[in-house]
C-alpha positions in Angstrom: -24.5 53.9 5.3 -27.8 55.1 6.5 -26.0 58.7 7.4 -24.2 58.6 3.8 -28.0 58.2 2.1 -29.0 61.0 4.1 -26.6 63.6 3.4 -26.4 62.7 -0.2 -29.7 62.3 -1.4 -31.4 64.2 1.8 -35.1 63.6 2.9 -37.2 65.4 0.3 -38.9 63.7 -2.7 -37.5 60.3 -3.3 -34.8 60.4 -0.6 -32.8 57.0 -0.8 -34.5 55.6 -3.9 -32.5 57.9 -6.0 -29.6 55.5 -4.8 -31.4 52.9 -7.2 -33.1 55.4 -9.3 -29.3 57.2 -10.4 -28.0 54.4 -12.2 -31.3 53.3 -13.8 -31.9 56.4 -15.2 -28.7 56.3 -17.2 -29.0 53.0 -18.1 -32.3 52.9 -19.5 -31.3 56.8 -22.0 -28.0 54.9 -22.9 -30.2 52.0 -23.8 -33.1 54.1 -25.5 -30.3 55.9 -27.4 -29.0 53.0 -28.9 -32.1 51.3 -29.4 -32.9 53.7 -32.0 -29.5 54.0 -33.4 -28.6 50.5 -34.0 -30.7 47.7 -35.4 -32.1 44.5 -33.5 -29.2 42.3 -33.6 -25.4 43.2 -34.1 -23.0 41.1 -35.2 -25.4 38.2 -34.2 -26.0 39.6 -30.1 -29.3 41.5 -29.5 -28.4 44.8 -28.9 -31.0 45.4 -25.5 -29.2 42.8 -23.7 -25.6 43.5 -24.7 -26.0 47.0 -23.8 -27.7 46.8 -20.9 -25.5 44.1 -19.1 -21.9 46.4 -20.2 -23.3 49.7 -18.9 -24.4 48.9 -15.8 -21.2 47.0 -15.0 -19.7 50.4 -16.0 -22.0 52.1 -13.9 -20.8 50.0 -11.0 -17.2 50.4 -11.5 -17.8 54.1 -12.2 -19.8 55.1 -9.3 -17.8 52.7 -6.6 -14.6 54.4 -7.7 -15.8 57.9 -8.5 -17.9 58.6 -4.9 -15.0 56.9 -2.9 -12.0 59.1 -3.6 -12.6 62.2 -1.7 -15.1 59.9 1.3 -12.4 61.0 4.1 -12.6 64.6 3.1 -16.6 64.9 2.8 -17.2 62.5 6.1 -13.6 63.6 8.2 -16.0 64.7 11.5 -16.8 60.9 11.6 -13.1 59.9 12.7 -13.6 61.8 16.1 -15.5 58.8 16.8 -13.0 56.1 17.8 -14.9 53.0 16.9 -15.9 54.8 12.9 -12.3 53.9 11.2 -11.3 55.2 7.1 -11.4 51.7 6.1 -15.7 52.1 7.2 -16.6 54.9 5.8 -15.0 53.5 2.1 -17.1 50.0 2.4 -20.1 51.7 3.5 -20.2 53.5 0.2 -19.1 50.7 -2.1 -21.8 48.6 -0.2 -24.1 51.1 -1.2 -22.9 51.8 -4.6 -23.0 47.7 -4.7 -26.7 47.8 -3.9 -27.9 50.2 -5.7 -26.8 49.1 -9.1 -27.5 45.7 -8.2 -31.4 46.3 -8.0 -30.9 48.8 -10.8 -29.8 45.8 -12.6 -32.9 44.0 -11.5 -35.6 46.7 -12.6 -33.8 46.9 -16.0 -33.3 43.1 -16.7 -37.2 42.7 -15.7 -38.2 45.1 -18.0 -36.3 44.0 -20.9 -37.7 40.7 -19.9 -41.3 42.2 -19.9 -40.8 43.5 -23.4 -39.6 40.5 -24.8 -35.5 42.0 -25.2 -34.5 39.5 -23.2 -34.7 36.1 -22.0 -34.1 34.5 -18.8 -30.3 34.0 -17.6 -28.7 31.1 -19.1 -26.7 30.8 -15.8 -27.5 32.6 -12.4 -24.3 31.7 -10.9 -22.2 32.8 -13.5 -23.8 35.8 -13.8 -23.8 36.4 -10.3 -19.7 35.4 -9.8 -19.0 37.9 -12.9 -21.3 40.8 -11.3 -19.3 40.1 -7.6 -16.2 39.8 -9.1 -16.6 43.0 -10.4 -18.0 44.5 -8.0 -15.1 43.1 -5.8 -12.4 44.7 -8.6 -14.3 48.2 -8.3 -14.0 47.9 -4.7 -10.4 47.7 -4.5 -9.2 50.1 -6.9 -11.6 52.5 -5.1 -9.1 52.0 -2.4 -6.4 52.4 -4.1 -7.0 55.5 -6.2 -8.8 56.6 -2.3 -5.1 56.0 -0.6 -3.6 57.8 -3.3 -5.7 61.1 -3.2 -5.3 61.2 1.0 -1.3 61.3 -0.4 -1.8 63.9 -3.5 -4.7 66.1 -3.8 -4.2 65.6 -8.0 -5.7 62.4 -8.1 -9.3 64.3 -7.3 -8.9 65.4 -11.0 -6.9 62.4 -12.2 -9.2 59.7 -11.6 -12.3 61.2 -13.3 -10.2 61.4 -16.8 -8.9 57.8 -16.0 -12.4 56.5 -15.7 -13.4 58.1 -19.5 -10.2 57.0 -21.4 -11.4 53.6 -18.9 -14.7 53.4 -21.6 -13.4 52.0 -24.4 -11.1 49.6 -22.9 -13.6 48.0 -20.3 -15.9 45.7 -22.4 -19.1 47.5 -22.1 -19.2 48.1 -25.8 -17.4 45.5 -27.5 -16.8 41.5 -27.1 -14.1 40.3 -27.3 -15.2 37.5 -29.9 -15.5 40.6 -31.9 -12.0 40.7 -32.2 -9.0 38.6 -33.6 -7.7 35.9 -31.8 -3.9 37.7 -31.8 -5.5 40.8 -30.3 -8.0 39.0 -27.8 -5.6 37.9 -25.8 -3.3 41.0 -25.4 -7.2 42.4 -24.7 -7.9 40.2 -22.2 -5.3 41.3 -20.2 -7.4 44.1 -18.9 -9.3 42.6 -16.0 -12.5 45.0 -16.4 -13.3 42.6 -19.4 -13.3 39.4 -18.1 -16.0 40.3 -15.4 -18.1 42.0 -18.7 -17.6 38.9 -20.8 -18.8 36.0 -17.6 -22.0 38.1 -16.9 -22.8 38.0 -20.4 -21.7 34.3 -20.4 -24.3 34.6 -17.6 -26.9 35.7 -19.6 -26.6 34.9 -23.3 -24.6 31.2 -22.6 -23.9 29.4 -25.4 -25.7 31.2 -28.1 -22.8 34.0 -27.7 -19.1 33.1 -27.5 -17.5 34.7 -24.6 -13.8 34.6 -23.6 -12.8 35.3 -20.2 -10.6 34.1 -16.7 -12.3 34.4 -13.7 -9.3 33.3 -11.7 -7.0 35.8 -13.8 -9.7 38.5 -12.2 -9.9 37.4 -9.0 -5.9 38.0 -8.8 -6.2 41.6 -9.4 -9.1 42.1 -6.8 -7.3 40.2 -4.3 -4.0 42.2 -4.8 -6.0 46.0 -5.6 -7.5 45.3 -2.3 -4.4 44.5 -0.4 -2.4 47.3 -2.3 -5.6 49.6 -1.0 -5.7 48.5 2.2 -2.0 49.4 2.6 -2.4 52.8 1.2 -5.0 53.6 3.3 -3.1 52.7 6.8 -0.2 54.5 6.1 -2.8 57.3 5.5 -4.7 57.2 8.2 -1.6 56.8 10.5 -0.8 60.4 8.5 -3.8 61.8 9.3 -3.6 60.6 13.3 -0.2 62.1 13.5 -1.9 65.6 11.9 
């Protein structure tokens, strides 16, 4: 991790805080942006808060899978070592990923808070299970999409088009009380959602409905991990062989 911070964001002018500093910097123009577009409240749910706790849940499934498909390619002089194995150098960077948009959560929500946009969470430990959960779903379809691209160099351009057309399905911009009941549930389906709609269960409770399964989310974490794992031994025992 510490050798990843390095060679990424190098040892000039902020160095590692830029691991923090990235995400909060888009956050807080998306949020300025629509601040100014939109007014106060929108269909009864501040508009600070709701954008602020979508986008950097986007941020963190963006950035987790985005800087983890081509990690063997960029860090391949690391596997001469016996003890470094593929399966380190893919947590180490959705640890950090993980951590950085985890404080960049912090400094956003405080200031929010500071300005009066926001009040305290209505439930730390929901917002916390959503914001892991997630973070747990972006881990292992990092892996996955990761396995595939060791198999076929197209997925290097694939997944960035996935993650766009990935937008307007994930939650970040629309609840799913929003919609009617018929279409919530075929919406639901989409895991990315339910981790959106429990952190802002999280943090707006009772005064905003929220519909999500946090078991239904765990599943596909569990079984994107396992499927990622899997992809990634039978590509490391490729890249042994080679």
């Amino acid at each position: 991790m510490m050798r990843e911070i390095v060679t990424r964001y190098g040892r000039e002018g902020l160095g590692f805080l830029w691991l923090i500093g990235e995400p909060l910097m888009f956050c807080l123009g998306v949020l300025t942006l629509w601040t100014l577009m939109k007014p106060e409240y929108e269909h009864g749910v501040r508009v600070a808060p709701f954008i602020m706790t979508g986008y950097m849940c986007l941020l963190l499934l963006r950035h987790t899978v985005s800087y983890s498909v081509n990690a063997v390619q960029a860090n391949v002089g690391l596997l001469y070592h016996r003890q470094v194995r593929i399966l380190h150098i893919y947590l180490s960077r959705s640890v950090m990923e993980f951590a950085g948009a985890s404080v960049a959560f912090i400094v956003v929500y405080t200031l929010l808070f500071v300005m009066g946009s926001v009040e305290l969470p209505d439930s730390i430990v929901t917002l916390y299970c959503g914001w892991l959960l997630l973070a747990w779903f972006s881990t292992g379809l990092a892996l996955v999409f990761a396995g595939l691209a060791m198999e076929f160099d197209v997925m290097e351009r694939i997944v960035p088009v996935f993650m766009y057309l990935m937008i307007p399905l994930s939650g970040a911009f629309i609840m799913a009380s929003w919609l009617p009941s018929g279409y919530r549930d075929l919406y639901l389906l989409l895991p990315i959602p339910n981790a959106i709609e429990m952190v802002r269960d999280g943090v707006f409770g009772d005064s905003v409905p929220t519909f999500y399964h946090a078991w239904y989310m765990a599943a596909w974490s569990a079984g994107l991990c396992l499927l990622g794992l899997a992809l990634l031994a039978r590509s490391q025992n490729k890249l042994e062989i080679e």
